[in-house]
N, C-alpha and C positions, 0 to 999 in steps of 0.2 A: 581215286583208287591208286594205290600204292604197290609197286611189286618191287622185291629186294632179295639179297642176301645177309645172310646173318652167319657173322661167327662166331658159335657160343659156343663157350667151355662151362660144363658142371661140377661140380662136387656133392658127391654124399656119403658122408661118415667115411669109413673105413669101407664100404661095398665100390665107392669109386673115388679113391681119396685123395690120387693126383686128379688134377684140372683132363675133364674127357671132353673130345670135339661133338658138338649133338651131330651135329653133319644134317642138316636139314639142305631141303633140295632148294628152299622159298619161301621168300617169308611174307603173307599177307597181311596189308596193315590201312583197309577204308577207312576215311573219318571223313565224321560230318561235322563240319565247320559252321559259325555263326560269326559272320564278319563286325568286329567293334574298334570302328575307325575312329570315333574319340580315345582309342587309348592305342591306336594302330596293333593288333589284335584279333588274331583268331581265334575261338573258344568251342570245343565240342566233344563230341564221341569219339572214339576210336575202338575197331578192331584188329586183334593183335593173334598170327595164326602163326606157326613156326611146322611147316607143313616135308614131308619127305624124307626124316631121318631114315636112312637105311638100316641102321645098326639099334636105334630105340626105341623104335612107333614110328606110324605115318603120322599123326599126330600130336608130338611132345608137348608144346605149350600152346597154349589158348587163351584169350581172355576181351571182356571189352572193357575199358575204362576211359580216362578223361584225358583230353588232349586240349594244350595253349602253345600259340606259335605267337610272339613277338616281332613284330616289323620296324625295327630303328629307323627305318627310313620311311616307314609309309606304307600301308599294302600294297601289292604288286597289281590291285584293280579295285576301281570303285565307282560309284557314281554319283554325280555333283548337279545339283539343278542351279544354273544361273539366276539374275535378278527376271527373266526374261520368262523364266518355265523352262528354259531349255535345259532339257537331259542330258549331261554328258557323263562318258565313260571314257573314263581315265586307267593306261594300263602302264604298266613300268618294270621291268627285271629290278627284285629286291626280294634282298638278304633277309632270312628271318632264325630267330632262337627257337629252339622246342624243348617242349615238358610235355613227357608223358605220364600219366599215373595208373596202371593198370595191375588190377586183383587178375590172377591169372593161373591157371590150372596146370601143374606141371606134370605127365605123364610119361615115365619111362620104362619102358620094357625092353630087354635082350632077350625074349623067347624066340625060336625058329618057328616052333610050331606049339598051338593051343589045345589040341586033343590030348597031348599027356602031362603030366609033371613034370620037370626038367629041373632037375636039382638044384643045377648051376645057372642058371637063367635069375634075370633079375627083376623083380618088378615094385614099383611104387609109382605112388598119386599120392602131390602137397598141393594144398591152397597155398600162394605166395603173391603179393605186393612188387610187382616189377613198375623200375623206374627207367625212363629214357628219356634223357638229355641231345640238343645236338645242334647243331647248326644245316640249312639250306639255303637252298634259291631257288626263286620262281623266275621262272623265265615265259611270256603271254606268247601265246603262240596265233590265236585267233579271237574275235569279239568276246566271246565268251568260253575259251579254251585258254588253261595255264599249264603250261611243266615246270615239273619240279624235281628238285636234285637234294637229296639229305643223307648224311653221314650222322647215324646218332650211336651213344652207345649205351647199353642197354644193363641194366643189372637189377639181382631181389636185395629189396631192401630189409625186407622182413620174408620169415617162415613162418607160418600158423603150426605146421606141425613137421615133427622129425620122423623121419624112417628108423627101424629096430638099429640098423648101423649108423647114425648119425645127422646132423644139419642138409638137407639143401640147399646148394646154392650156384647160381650159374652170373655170368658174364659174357657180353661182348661187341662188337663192334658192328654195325650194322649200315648197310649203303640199300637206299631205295631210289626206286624211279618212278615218277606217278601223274600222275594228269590229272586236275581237279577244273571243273567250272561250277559259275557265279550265276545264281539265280536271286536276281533283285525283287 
């Protein structure tokens, strides 16, 4: 389980055409992981929630898609049976790269209130393809308890659709902190 902050800036068309803060309060981002230590390797799910904007929705983006973490040096735990049978569990602080791929739901609204029209209020929903790159570290903290520390940064790589004033598109930098354990 991952908890972070994000700071992302949007654009769309002409309705918000310089780069706008989402200002989200937290950004939730579980992934389930499939450990592949012949290729030192994490491969799995991930969900992606951009949760508490004040100003656009409590909700702005959403989505689940595919996550791979690279471990250059080795994952940060695993376990090795000896010539003997014997079980070991091997842990280490170590570095990994991330790739995220996720289809994700963008939701913006500047309404105050929903019982009336509001001329000036703004609203749209895109399907979009967000991508996140990053670097981490895992650091083990117990038998089967790891933290983890990632700075990734986040961007759509693609829009399936445009709003009446233009393209979506958002960017930004993102810092999470997360606790994940190994069920062998």
């Amino acid at each position: 389980m991952a908890l972070g902050h994000s700071s992302i800036n949007f654009t769309a068309g002409t309705l918000f055409a310089t780069p706008t803060p989402l200002g989200s309060t937290i950004t939730l981002n579980p992934t389930f992981l499939w450990d592949m230590p012949s290729v030192r390797s994490r491969l799995g799910l991930n969900f992606l929630a951009d949760m508490g904007s004040k100003g656009y929705g409590s909700f702005p983006i959403a989505g689940i898609g595919f996550s791979a973490l690279f471990y250059p040096l080795g994952l940060s735990s695993q376990r090795e049976v000896n010539e003997d049978g014997t079980v070991l569990l091997k842990h280490r602080t170590s570095p990994y790269l991330q790739l995220q791929i996720t289809p994700v739901k963008c939701s913006i609204s500047n309404a105050t209130t929903f019982d009336i029209v509001n001329a000036r209020a703004s609203y749209f929903s895109a399907s979009m393809m967000e991508t996140s790159i990053g670097v981490g570290l895992d650091y083990p903290m117990a038998e089967d308890l790891i933290a983890f520390l990632g700075l990734h940064y986040r961007f759509v790589a693609f829009t399936s659709q445009e709003t009446t004033t233009g393209a979506i598109k958002y960017s930004g930098i993102e810092l999470l902190l997360g606790a994940m354990t190994n069920f062998f």
